[in-house]
C-alpha positions as CSV (number, residue, x, y, z in Angstrom):
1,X,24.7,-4.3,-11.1
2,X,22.0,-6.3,-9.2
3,X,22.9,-9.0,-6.7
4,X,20.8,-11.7,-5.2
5,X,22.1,-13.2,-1.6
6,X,18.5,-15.0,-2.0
7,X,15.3,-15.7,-4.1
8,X,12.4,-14.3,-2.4
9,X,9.4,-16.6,-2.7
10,X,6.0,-14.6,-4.3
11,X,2.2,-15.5,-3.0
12,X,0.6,-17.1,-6.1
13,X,-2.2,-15.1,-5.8
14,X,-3.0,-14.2,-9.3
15,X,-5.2,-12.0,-11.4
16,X,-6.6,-13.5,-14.0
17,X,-4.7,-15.8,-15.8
18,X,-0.9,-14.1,-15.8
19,X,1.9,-16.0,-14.1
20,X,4.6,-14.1,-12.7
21,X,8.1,-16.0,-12.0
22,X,9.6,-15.9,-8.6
23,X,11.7,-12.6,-8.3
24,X,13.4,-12.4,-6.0
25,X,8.9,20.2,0.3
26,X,8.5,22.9,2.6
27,X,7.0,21.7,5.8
28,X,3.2,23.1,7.2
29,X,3.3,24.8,10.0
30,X,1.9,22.3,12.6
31,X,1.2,24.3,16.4
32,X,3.9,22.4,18.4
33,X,6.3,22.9,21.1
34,X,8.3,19.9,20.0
35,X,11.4,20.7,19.0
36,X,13.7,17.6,18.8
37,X,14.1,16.6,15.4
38,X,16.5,15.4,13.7
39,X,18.6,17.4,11.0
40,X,22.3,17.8,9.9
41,X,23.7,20.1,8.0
42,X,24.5,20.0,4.7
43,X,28.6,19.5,5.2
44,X,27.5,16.0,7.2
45,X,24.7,15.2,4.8
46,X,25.1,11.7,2.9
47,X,25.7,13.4,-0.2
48,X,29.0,14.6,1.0
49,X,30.0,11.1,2.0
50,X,33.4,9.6,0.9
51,X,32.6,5.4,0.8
52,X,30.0,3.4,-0.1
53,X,26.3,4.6,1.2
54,X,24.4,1.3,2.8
55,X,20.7,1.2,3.4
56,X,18.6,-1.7,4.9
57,X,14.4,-1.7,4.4
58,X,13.2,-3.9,6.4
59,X,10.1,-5.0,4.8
60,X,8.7,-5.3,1.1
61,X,5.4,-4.2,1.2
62,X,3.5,-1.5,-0.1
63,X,6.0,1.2,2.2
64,X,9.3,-1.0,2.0
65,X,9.1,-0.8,-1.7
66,X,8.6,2.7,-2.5
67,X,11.3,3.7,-0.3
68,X,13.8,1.2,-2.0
69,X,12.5,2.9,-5.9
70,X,13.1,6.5,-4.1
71,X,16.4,5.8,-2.2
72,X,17.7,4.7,-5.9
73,X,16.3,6.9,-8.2
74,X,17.5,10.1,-5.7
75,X,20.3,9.3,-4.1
76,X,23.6,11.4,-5.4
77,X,25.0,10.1,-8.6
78,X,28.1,10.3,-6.9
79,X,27.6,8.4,-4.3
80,X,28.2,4.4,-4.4
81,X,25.0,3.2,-2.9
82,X,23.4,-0.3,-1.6
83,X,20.0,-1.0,-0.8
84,X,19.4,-4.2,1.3
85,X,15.6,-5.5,1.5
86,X,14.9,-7.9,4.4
87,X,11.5,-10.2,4.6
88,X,11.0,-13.0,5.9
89,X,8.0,-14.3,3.8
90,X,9.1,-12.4,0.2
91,X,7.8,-9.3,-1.8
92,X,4.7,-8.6,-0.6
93,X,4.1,-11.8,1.7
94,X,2.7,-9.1,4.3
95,X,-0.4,-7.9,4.4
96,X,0.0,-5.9,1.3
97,X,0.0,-8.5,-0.6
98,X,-3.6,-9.0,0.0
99,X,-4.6,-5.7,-0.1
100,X,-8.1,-5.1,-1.7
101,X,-6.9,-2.5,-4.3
102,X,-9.3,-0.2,-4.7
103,X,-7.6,2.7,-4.9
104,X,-8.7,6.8,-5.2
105,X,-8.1,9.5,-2.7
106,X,-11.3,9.8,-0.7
107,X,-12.7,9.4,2.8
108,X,-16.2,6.6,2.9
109,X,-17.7,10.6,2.7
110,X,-15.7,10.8,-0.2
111,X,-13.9,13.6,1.0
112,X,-10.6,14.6,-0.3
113,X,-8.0,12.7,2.2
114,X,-5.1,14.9,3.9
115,X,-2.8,16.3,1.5
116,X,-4.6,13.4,-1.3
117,X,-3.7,15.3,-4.6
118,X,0.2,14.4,-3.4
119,X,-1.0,11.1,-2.4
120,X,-2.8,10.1,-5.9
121,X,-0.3,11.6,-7.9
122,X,2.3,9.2,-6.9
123,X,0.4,6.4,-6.4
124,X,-0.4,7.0,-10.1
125,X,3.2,7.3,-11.2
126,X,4.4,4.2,-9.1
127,X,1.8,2.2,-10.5
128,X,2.5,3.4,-14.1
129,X,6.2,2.3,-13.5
130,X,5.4,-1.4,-11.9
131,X,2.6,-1.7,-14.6
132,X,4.7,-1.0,-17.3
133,X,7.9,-3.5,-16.5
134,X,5.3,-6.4,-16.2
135,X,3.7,-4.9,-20.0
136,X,7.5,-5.2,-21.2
137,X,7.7,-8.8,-20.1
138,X,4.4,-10.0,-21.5
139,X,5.1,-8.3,-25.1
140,X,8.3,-9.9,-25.3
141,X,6.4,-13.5,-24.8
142,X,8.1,-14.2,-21.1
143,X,5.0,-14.4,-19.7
144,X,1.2,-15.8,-20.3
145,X,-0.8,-13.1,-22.0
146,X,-3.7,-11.5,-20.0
147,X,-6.6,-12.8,-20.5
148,X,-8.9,-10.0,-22.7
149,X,-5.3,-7.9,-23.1
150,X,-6.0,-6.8,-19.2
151,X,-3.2,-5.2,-17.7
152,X,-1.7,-7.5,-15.1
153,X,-2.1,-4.8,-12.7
154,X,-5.2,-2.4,-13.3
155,X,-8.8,-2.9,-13.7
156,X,-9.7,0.3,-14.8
157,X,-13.5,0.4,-14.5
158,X,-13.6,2.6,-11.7
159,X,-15.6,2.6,-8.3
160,X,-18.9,2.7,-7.2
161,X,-20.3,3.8,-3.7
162,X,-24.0,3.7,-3.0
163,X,-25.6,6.1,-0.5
164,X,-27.0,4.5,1.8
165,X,-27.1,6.5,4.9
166,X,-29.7,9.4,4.9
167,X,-27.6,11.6,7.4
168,X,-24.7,11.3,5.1
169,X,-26.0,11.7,2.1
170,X,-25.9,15.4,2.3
171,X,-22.6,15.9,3.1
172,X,-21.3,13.1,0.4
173,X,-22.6,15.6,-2.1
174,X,-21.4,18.7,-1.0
175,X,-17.7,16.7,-0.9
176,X,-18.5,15.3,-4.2
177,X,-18.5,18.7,-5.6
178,X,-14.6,19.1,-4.5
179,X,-13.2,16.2,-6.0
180,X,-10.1,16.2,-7.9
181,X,-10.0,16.5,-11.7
182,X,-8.3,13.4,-12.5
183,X,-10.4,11.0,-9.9
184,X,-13.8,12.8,-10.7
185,X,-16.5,11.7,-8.2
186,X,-20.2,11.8,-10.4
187,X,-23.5,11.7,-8.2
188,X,-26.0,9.3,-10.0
189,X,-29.5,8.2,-9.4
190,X,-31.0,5.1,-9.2
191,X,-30.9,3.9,-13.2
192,X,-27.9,5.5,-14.3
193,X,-26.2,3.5,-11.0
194,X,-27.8,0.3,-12.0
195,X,-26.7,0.5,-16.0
196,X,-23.0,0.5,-14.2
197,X,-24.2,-2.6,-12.3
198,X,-27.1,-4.3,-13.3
199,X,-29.3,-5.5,-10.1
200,X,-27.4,-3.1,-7.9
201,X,-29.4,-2.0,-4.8
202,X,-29.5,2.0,-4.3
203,X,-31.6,2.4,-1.0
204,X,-31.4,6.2,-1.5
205,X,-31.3,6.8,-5.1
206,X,-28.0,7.9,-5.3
207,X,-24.9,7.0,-5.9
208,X,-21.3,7.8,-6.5
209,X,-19.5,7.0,-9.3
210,X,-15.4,7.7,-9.4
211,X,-14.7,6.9,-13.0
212,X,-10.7,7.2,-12.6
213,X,-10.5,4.9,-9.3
214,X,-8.6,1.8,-10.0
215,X,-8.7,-1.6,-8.7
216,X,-5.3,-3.1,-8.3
217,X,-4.2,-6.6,-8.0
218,X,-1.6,-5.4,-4.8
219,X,0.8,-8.6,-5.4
220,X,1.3,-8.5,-9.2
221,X,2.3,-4.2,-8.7
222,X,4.8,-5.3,-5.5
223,X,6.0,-7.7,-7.9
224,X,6.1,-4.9,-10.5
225,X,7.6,-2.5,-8.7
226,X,10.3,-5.0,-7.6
227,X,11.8,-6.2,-10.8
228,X,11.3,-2.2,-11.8
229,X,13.8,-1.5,-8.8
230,X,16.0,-4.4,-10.1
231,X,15.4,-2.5,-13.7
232,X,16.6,1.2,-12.7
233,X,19.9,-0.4,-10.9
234,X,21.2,-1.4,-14.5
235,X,19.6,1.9,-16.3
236,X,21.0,4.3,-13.7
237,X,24.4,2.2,-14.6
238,X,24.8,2.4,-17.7
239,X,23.5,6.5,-17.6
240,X,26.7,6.7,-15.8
241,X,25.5,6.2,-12.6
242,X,27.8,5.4,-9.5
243,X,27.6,1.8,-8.8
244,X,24.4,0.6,-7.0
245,X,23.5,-2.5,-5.5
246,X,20.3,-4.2,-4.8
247,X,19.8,-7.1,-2.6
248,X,17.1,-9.3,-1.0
249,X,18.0,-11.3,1.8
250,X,15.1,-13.5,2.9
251,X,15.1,-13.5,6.2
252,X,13.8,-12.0,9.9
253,X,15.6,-9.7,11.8
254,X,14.5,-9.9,15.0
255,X,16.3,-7.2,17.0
256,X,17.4,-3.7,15.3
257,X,20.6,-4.4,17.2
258,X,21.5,-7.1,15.0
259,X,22.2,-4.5,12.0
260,X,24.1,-2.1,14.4
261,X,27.4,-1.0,12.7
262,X,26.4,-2.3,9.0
263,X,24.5,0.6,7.8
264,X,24.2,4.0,7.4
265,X,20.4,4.1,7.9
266,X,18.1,1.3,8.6
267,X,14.3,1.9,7.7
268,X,11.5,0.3,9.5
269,X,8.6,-0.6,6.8
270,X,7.6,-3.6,8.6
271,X,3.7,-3.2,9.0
272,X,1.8,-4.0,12.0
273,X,5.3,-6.8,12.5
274,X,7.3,-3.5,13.5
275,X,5.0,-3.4,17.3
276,X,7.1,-6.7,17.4
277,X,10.3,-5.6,17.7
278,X,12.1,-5.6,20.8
279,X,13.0,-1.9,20.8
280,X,9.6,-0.8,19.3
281,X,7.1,-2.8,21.4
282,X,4.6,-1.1,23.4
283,X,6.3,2.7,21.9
284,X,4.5,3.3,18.9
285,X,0.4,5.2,18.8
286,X,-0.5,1.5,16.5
287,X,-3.5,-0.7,16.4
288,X,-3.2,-4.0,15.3
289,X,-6.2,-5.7,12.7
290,X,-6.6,-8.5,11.4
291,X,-8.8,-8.8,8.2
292,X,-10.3,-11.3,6.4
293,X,-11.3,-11.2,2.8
294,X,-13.2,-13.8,0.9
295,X,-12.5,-15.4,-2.7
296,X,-15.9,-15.9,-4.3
297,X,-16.5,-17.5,-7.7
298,X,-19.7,-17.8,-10.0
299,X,-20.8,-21.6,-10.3
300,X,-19.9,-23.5,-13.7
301,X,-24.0,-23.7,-14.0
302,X,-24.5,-19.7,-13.6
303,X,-25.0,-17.3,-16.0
304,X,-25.0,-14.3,-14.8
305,X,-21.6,-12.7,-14.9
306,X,-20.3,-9.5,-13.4
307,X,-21.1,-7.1,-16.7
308,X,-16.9,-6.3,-18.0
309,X,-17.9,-3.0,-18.0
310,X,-19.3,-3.1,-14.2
311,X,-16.8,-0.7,-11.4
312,X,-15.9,-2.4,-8.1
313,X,-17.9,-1.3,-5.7
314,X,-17.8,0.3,-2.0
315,X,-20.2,0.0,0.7
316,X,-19.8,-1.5,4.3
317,X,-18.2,-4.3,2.7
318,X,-16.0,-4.1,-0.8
319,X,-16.3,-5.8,-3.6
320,X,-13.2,-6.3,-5.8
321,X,-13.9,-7.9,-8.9
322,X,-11.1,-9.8,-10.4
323,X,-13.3,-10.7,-13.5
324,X,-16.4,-11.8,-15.0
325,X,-16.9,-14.8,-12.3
326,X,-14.6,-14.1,-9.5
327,X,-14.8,-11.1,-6.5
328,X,-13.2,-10.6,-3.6
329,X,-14.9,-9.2,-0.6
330,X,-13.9,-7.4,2.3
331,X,-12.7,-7.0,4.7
332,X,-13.2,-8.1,8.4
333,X,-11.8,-5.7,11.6
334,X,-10.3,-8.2,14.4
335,X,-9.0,-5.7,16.8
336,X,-5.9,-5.9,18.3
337,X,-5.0,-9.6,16.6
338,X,-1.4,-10.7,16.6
339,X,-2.0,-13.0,14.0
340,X,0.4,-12.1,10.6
341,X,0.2,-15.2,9.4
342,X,-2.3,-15.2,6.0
343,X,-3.4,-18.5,6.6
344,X,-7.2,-18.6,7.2
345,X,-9.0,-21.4,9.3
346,X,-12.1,-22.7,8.5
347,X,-14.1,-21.5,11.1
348,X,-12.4,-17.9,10.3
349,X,-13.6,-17.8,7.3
350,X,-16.9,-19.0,8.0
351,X,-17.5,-16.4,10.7
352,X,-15.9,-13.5,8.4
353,X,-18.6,-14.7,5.6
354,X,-21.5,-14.7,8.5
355,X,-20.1,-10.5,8.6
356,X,-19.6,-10.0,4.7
357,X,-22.3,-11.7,2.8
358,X,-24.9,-9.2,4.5
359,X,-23.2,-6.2,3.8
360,X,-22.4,-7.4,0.3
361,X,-25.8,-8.4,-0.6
362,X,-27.4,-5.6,0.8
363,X,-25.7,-3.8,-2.4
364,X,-25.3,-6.1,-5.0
365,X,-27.9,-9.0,-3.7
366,X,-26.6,-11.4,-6.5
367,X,-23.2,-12.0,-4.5
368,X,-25.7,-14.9,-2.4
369,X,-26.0,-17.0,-5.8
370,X,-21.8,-16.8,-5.3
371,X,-19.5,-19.4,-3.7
372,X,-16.6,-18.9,-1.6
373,X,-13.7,-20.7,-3.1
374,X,-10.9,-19.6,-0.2
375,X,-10.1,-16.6,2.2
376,X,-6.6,-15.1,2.9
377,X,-5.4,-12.2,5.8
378,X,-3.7,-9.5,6.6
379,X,-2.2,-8.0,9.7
380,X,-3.0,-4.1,9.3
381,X,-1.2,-1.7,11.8
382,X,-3.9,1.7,12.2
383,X,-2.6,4.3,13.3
384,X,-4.2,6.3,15.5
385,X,-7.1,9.5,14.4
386,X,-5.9,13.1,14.0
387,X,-7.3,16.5,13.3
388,X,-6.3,15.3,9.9
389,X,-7.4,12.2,9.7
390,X,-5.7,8.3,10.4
391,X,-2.5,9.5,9.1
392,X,0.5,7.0,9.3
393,X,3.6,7.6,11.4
394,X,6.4,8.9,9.6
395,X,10.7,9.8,11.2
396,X,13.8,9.2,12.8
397,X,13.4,6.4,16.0
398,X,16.9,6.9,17.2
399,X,15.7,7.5,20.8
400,X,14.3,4.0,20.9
401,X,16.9,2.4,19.6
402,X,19.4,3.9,22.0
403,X,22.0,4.2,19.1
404,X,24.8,6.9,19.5
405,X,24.5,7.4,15.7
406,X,21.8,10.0,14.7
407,X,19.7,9.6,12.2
408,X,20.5,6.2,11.8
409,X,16.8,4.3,13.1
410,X,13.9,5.7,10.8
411,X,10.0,4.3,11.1
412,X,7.6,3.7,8.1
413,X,4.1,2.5,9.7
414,X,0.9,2.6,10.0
415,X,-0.6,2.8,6.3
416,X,-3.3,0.9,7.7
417,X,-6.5,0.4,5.2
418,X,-5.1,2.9,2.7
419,X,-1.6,1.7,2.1
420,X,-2.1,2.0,-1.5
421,X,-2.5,5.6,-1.3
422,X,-0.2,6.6,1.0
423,X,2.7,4.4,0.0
424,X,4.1,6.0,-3.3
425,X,4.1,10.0,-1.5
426,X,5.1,9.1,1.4
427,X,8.0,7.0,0.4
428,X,9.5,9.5,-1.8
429,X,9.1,12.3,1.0
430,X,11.0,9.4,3.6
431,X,13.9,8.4,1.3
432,X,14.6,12.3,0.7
433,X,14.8,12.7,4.9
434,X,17.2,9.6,5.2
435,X,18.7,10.1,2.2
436,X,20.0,13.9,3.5
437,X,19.6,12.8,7.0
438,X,16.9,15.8,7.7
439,X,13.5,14.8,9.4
440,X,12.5,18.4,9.1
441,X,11.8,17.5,4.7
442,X,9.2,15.2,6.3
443,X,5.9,17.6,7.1
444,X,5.3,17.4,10.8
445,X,1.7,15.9,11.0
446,X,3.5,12.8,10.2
447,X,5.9,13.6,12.5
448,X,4.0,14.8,15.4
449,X,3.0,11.4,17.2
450,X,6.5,11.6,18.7
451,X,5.2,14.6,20.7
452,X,2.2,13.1,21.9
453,X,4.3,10.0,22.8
454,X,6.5,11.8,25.2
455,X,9.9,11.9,22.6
């Protein structure tokens, strides 16, 4: 059974030409003395629970949505359960919606990322399942067909990155060579690189070509990934299933004390908008920045299209290409902004163009023949560098919260530029913890900025 309290409204930020209707492990050892943590056993766990289980996400982004599909798809099929999604702007009216979308799990040295195999794996199978719901709806004539049979999600031309620093050339190859088999990273020279993009710049004479990297349109998958949620409620019914409930309520909720008493666990997945509440400001290791990407079209009187072949490509600017005459570019780093709001001024977008258009053109020089047709934002909360990596901040806020009830208060944040990645693995590994009440399933390098925070 699914159950609406209200519609949540949808960006109409499109790709191509679809139209999508308003929808609503063991732990690593990590050398700390921190032992606080929060765990029950398995006698108080909420498996064991005799009553309806309730669950609030506050958020429904790239985080707040995998944690809804994995608090559904594991919690006990005994157990009457209720997920409650609060937004205020809709599914993905947050700075996921406007994510760039290239997705594949490697550093700009294109080193594997911290624990990235996990990462890209369920990335993958999240995407699969958004992409899929969407494909259902189009074949059975609900919705506008994709123009060239696209998918409404996936542009699956893969990525480009150019060398084009000499003193990190060498060690781009030597990572290259330990790349993962299903998001192969190939070095190419100069005219292998521009056959993949014809007029491409290659200062170096090398490039890197990950054939398997995707670029995603972020708000048709959040939109996929929603109505897939609202899709396993009735399949996990009918299978027999325990009842479960999913809701959207469109609204803020400006104090964590408001939901005091109505749940059994309330998760955090608000973005860089979780630094503004109450009980969370000035507590949590984030950065706030803004960014700025650019919507750039090829004039009526051009001719020459970006090839349908051609990857995205990577550089000091990105270029996401949406089709044969339309890019976006990205992104801009305003440090420290408190500006959520996606709404771009004029003068913002001219003085993010006066910081893209250089670094795009000094890779694919054609982009200058381009005009910009519109800009949106996004407010991205970084989280701070590790031995690891910018890893994002993962557990149980209790302590902040000053709640009597343990593992009631739990934190999603800090995806910042590689939400994508992060969102689907990390989701699954926080919906297990709050779904048996145990922080200690979460592995402790995501855990650990409690420590250096004085908790």
């Amino acid at each position: 059974m699914v159950m609406f309290t209200q519609n949540p409204t949808l960006s109409s930020w499109k790709w191509q030409k679809i139209t999508i209707p308003l929808l609503l492990s063991r732990r690593h050892s990590c050398s700390s003395s921190f032992s606080v943590r929060c765990s029950f056993s398995s006698s108080s766990s909420a498996s064991s629970r005799v009553g309806p289980l309730r669950y609030a996400v506050l958020g429904a982004g790239f985080a707040g949505l995998s944690v809804v599909w994995n608090l559904l798809q594991h919690g006990s099929k005994e157990s009457h359960l209720c997920v409650d999604i609060y937004d205020e702007v809709g599914i993905g009216g947050g700075a996921s919606g406007v994510a760039g979308g290239l997705l594949h799990p490697y550093s700009p040295k294109v080193k594997l990322l911290w624990r990235g195999a996990e990462c890209w794996k369920e990335s993958l199978n999240l995407l699969n399942i958004a992409e899929g719901t969407l494909l259902e709806l189009v074949n059975k004539g609900k919705h506008e067909t994709v123009e060239n049979g696209e998918s409404p999600i996936v542009r699956r031309r893969g990525i480009l990155r150019p060398a084009v620093n000499l003193k990190n050339m060498r060690m781009m190859t030597q990572n290259a060579q330990n790349c993962l088999a299903n998001c192969r990273i190939e070095p190419v020279h100069e005219d292998a690189a521009r056959y993949l993009v014809p007029n491409l710049s290659v200062p170096l004479n090398l490039a890197f070509y990950m054939p398997e990297a995707l670029n995603i349109n972020a708000q048709s998958y959040l939109q996929g990934l929603y109505l897939a949620c609202e899709n396993l409620v009735n399949e996990m019914s009918a299978l027999g299933f325990a009842h479960r409930e999913l809701n959207f309520h469109q609204k803020s909720v400006p104090s964590l004390l408001e939901l005091t008493g109505d749940y059994d666990a309330v998760i955090i997945c608000l973005g860089a908008r979780a630094t503004f509440l109450p009980e969370l400001s000035g507590k949590l290791p984030l950065r706030t920045c803004r960014g700025v990407i650019a919507n750039l079209q090829l004039g009526d009187d051009m001719s020459e299209e970006y090839p349908a072949h051609s990857p995205s490509i990577l550089s000091d600017a990105w270029l996401a290409v949406q089709g044969a005459r339309h890019i976006h570019v990205g992104s801009t780093w305003d440090w420290n902004s408190r500006n959520y709001s996606r709404e771009v001024t004029a003068d913002e977008a001219s003085m993010a163009m006066e910081v893209l258009l250089p670094k795009a053109s000094s890779v694919y020089p054609a982009i200058k023949k381009w005009t910009v047709t519109g800009a949106v934002a996004g407010l991205r909360a970084m989280p701070p560098v590790t031995a690891d990596g910018s890893l994002p901040l993962l557990g149980c806020v209790d302590e902040y919260v000053n709640t009597t009830n343990a593992c009631k208060y739990w934190l999603f944040a800090g995806l910042g530029a590689r939400g994508l990645l992060f969102h689907g693995w990390l989701g699954k590994l926080l919906a297990r913890a709050v779904l048996s009440r145990d922080e200690d399933l979460i592995p402790c390098e995501l855990t650990s900025w409690k420590q250096k925070m004085g908790r």
